[in-house]
N, CA, C and O atoms as a GROMACS GRO file, in nm:
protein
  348
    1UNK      N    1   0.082  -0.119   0.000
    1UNK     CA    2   0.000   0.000   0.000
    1UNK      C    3   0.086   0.126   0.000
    1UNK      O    4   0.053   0.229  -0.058
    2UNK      N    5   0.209   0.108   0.075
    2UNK     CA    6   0.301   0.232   0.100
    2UNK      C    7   0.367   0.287  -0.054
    2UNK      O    8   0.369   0.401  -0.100
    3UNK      N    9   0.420   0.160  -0.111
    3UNK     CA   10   0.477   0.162  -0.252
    3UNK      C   11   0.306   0.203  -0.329
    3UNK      O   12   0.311   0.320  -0.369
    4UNK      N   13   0.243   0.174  -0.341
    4UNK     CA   14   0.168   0.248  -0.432
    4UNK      C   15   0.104   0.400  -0.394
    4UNK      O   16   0.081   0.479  -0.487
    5UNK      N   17   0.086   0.425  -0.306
    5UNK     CA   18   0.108   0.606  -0.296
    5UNK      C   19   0.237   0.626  -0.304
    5UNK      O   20   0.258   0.745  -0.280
    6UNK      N   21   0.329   0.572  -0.324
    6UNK     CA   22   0.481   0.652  -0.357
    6UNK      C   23   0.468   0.703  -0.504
    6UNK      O   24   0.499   0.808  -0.561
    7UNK      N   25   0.406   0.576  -0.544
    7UNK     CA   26   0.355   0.612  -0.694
    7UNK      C   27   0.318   0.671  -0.755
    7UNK      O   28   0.349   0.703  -0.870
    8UNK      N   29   0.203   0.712  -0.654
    8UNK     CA   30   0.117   0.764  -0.722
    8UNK      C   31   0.158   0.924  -0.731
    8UNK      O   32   0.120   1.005  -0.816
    9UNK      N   33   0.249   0.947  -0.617
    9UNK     CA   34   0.273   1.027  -0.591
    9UNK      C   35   0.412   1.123  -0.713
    9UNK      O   36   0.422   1.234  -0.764
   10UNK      N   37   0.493   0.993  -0.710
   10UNK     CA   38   0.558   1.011  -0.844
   10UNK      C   39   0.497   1.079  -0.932
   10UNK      O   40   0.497   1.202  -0.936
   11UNK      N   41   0.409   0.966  -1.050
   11UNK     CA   42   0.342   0.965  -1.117
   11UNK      C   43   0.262   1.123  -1.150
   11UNK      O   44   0.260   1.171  -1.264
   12UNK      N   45   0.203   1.186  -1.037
   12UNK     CA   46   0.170   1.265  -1.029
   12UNK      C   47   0.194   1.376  -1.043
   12UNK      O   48   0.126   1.468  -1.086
   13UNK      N   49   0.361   1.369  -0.983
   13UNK     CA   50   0.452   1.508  -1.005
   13UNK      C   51   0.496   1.517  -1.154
   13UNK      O   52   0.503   1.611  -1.234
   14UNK      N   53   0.521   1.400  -1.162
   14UNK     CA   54   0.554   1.354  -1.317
   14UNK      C   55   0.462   1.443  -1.426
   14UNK      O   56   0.509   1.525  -1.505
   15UNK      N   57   0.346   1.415  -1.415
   15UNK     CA   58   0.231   1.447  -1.500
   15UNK      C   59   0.196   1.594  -1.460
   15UNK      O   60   0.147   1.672  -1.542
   16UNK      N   61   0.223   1.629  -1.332
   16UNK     CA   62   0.237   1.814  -1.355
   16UNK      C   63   0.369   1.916  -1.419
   16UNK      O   64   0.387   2.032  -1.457
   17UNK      N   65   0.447   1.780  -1.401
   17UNK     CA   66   0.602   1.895  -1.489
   17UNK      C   67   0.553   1.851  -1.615
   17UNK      O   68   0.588   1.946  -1.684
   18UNK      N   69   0.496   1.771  -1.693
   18UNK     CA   70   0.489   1.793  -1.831
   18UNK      C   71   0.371   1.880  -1.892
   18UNK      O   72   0.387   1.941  -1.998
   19UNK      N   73   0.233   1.881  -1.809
   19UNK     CA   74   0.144   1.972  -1.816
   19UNK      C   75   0.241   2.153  -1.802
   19UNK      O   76   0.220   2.252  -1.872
   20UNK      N   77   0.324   2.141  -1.709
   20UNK     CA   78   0.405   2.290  -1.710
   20UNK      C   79   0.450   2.319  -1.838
   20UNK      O   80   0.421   2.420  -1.901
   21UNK      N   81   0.529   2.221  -1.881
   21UNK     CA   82   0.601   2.214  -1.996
   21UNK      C   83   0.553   2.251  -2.133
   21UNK      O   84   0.601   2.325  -2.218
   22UNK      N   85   0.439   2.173  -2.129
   22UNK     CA   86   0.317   2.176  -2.222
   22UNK      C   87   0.258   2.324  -2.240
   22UNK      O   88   0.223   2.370  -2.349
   23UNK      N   89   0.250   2.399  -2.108
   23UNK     CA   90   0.202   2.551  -2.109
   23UNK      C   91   0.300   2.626  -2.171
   23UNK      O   92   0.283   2.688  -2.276
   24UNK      N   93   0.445   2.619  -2.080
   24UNK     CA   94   0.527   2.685  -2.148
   24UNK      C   95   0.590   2.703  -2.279
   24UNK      O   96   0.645   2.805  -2.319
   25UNK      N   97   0.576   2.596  -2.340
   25UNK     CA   98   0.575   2.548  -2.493
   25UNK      C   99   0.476   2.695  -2.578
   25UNK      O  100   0.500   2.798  -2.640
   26UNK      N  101   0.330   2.595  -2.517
   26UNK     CA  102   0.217   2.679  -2.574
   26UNK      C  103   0.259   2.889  -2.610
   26UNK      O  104   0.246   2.966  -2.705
   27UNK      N  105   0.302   2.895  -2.488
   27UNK     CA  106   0.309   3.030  -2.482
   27UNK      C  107   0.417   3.106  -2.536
   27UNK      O  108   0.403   3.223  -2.570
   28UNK      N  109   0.550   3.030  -2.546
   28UNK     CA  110   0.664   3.068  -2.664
   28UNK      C  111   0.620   3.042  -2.763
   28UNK      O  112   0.642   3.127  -2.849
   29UNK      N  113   0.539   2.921  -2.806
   29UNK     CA  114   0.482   2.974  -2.969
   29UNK      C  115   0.409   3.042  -3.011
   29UNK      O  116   0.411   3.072  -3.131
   30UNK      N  117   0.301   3.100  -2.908
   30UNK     CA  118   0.174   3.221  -2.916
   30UNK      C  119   0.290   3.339  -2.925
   30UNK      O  120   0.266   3.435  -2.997
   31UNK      N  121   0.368   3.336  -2.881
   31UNK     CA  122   0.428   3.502  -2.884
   31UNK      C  123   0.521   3.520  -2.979
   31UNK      O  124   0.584   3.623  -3.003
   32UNK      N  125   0.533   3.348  -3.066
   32UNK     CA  126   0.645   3.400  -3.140
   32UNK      C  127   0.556   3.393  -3.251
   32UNK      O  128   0.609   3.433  -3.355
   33UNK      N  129   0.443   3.356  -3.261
   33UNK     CA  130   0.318   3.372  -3.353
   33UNK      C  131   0.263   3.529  -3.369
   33UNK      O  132   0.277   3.593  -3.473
   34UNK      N  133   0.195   3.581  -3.243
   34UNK     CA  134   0.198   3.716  -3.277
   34UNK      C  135   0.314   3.811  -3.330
   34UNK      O  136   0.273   3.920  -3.368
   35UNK      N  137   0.397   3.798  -3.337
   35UNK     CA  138   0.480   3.907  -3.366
   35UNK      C  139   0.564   3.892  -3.459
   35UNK      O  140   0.647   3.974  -3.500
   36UNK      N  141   0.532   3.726  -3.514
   36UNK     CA  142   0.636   3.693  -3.687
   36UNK      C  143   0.579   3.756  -3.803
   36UNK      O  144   0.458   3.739  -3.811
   37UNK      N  145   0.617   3.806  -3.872
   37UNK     CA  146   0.580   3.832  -3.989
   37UNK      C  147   0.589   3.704  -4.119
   37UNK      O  148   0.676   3.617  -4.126
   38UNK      N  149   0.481   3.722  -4.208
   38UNK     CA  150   0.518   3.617  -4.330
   38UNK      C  151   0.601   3.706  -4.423
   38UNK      O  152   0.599   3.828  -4.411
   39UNK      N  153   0.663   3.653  -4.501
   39UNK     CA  154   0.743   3.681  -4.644
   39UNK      C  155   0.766   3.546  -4.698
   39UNK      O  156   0.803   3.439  -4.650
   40UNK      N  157   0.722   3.601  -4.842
   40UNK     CA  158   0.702   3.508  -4.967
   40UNK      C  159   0.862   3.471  -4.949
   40UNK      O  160   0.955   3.548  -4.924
   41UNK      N  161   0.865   3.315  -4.970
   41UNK     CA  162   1.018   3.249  -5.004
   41UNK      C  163   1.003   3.164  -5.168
   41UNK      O  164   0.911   3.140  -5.247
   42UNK      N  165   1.138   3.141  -5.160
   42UNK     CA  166   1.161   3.054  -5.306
   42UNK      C  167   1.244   2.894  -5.238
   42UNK      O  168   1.347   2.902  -5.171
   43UNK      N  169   1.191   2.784  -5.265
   43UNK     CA  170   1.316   2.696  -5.236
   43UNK      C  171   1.404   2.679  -5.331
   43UNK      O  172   1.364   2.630  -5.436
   44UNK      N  173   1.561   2.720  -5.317
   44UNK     CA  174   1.693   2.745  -5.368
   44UNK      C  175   1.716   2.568  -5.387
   44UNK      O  176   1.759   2.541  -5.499
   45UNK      N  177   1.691   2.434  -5.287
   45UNK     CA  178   1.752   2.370  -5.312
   45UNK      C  179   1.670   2.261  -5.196
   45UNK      O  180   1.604   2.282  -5.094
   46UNK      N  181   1.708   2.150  -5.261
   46UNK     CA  182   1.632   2.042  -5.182
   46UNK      C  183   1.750   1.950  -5.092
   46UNK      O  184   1.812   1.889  -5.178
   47UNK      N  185   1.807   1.914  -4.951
   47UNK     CA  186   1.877   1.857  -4.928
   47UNK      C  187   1.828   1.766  -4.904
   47UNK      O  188   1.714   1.768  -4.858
   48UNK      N  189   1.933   1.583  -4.939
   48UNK     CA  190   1.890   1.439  -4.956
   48UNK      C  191   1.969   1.405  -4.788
   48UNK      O  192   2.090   1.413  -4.766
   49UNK      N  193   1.871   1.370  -4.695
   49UNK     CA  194   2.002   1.341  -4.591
   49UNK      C  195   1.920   1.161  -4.580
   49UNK      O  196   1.799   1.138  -4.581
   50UNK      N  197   2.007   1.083  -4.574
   50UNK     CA  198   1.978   0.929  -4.565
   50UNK      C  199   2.013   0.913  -4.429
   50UNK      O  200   2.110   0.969  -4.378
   51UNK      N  201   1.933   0.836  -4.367
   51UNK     CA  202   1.975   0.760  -4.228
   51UNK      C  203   1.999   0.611  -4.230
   51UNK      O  204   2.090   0.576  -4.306
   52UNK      N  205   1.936   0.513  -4.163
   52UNK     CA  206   2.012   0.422  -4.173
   52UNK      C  207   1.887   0.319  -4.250
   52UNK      O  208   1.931   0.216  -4.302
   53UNK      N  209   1.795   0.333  -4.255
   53UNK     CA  210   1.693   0.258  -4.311
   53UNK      C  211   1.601   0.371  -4.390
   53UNK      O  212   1.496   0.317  -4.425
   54UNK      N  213   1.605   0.491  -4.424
   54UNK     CA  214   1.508   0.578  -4.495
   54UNK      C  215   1.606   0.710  -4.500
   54UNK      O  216   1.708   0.726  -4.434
   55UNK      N  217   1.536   0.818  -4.615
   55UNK     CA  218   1.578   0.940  -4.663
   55UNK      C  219   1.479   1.064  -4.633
   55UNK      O  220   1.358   1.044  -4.638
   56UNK      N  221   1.523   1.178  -4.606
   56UNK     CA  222   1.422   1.279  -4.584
   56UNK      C  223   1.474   1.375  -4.672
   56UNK      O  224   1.596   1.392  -4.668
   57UNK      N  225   1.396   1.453  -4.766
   57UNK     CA  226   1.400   1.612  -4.830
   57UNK      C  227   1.404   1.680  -4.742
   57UNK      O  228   1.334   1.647  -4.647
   58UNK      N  229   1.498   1.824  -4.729
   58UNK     CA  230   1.494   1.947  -4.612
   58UNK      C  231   1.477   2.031  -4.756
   58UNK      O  232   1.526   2.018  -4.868
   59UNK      N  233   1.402   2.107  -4.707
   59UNK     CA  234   1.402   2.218  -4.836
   59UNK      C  235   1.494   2.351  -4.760
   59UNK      O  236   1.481   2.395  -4.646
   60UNK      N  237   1.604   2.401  -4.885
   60UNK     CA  238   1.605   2.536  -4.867
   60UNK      C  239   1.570   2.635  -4.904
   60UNK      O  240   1.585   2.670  -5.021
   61UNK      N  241   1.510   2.710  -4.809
   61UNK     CA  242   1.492   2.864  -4.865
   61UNK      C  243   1.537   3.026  -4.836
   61UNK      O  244   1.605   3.082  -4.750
   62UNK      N  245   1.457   3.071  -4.963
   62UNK     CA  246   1.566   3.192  -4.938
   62UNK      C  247   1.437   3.309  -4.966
   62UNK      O  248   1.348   3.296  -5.050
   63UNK      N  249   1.457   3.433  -4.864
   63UNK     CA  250   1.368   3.524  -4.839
   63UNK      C  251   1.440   3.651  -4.826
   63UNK      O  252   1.557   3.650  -4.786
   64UNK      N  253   1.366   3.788  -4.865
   64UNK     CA  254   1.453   3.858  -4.804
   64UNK      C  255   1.337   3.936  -4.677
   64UNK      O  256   1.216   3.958  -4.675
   65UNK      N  257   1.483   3.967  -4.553
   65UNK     CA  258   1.390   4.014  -4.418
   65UNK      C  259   1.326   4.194  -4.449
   65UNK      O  260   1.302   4.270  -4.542
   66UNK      N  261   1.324   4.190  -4.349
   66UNK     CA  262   1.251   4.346  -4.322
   66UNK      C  263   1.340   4.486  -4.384
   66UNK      O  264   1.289   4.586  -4.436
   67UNK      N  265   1.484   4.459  -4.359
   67UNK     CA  266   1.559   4.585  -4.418
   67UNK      C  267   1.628   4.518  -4.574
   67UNK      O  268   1.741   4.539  -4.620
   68UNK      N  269   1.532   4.446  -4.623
   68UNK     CA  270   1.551   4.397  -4.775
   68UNK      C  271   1.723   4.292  -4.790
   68UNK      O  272   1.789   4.281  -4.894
   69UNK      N  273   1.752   4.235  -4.669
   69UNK     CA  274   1.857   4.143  -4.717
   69UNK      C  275   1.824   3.965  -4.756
   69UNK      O  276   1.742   3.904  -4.688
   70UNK      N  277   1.862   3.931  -4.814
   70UNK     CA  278   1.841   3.787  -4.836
   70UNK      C  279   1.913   3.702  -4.711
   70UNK      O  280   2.021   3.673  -4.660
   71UNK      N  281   1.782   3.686  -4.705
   71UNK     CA  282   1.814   3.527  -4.592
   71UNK      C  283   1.801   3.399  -4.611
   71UNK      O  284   1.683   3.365  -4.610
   72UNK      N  285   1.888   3.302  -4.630
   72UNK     CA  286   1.893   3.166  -4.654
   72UNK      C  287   1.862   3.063  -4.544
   72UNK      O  288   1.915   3.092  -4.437
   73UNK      N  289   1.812   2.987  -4.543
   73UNK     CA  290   1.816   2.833  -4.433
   73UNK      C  291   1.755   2.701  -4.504
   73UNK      O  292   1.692   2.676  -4.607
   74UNK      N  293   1.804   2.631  -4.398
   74UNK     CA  294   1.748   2.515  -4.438
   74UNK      C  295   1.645   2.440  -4.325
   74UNK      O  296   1.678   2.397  -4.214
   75UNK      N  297   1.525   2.438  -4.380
   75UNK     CA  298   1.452   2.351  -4.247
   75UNK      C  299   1.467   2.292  -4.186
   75UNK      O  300   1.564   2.226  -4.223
   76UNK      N  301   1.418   2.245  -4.059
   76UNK     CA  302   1.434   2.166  -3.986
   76UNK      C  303   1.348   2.042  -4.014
   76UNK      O  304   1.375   1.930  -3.972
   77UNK      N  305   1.251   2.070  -4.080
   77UNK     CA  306   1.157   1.939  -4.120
   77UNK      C  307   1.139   1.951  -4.258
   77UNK      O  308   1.111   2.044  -4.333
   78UNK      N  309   1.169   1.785  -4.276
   78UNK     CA  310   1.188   1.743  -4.401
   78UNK      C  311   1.057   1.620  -4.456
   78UNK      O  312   0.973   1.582  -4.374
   79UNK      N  313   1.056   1.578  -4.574
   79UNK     CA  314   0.967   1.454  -4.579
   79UNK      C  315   1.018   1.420  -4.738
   79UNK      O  316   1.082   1.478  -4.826
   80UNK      N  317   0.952   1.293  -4.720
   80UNK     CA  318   1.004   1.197  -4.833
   80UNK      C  319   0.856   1.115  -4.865
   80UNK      O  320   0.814   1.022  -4.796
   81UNK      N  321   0.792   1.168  -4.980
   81UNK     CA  322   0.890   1.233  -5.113
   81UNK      C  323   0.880   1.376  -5.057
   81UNK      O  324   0.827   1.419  -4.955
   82UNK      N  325   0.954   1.443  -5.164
   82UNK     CA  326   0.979   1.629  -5.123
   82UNK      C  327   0.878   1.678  -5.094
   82UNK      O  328   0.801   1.646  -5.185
   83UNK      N  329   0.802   1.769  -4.988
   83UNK     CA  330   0.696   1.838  -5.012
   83UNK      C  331   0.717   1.968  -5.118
   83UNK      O  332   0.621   2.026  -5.169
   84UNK      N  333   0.828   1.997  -5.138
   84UNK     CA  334   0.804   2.120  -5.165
   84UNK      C  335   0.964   2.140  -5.336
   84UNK      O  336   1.081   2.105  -5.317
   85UNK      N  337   0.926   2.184  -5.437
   85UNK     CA  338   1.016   2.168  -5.525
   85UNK      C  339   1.039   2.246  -5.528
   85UNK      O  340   0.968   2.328  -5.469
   86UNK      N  341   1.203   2.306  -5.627
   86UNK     CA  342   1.298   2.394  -5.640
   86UNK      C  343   1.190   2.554  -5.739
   86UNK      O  344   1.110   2.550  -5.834
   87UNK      N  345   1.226   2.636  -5.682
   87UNK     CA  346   1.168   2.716  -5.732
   87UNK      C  347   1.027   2.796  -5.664
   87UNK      O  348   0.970   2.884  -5.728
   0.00000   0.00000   0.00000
């Protein structure tokens, strides 16, 4: 009986640090939502990265920011087949 309120007790704390986590998440992406701007991009180039049993497309693109310079990157999320083609 003792070991299972230890548990539960665990369990419990457990499931409120990820509910925290979960908020704090929420609320760095609401604020980085209000205040991003869109700008039209072009993808410059498709990168092939292989792992050990499958391949993912990263697309790059290129935009220019607010005081008109070109900015390049490459995503962080990719898929196979490409979502997205050159141009």
């Amino acid at each position: 009986m003792k070991t299972f309120n230890t548990l539960r007790v665990i369990f419990t704390l457990i499931g409120l640090g990820m509910l925290a986590g979960a908020f704090f998440s929420f609320q760095s992406t609401s604020t980085f939502l209000e205040t991003a701007t869109a700008k039209p991009g072009v993808v410059t180039d498709l990168i092939y990265s292989r792992s050990s049993d499958s391949g993912t497309y990263y697309p790059v693109v290129r935009f220019e920011d607010e005081q008109g310079r070109s900015v390049e990157f490459q995503s962080s999320s990719g898929s196979n087949p490409a979502s997205y083609a050159r141009g």
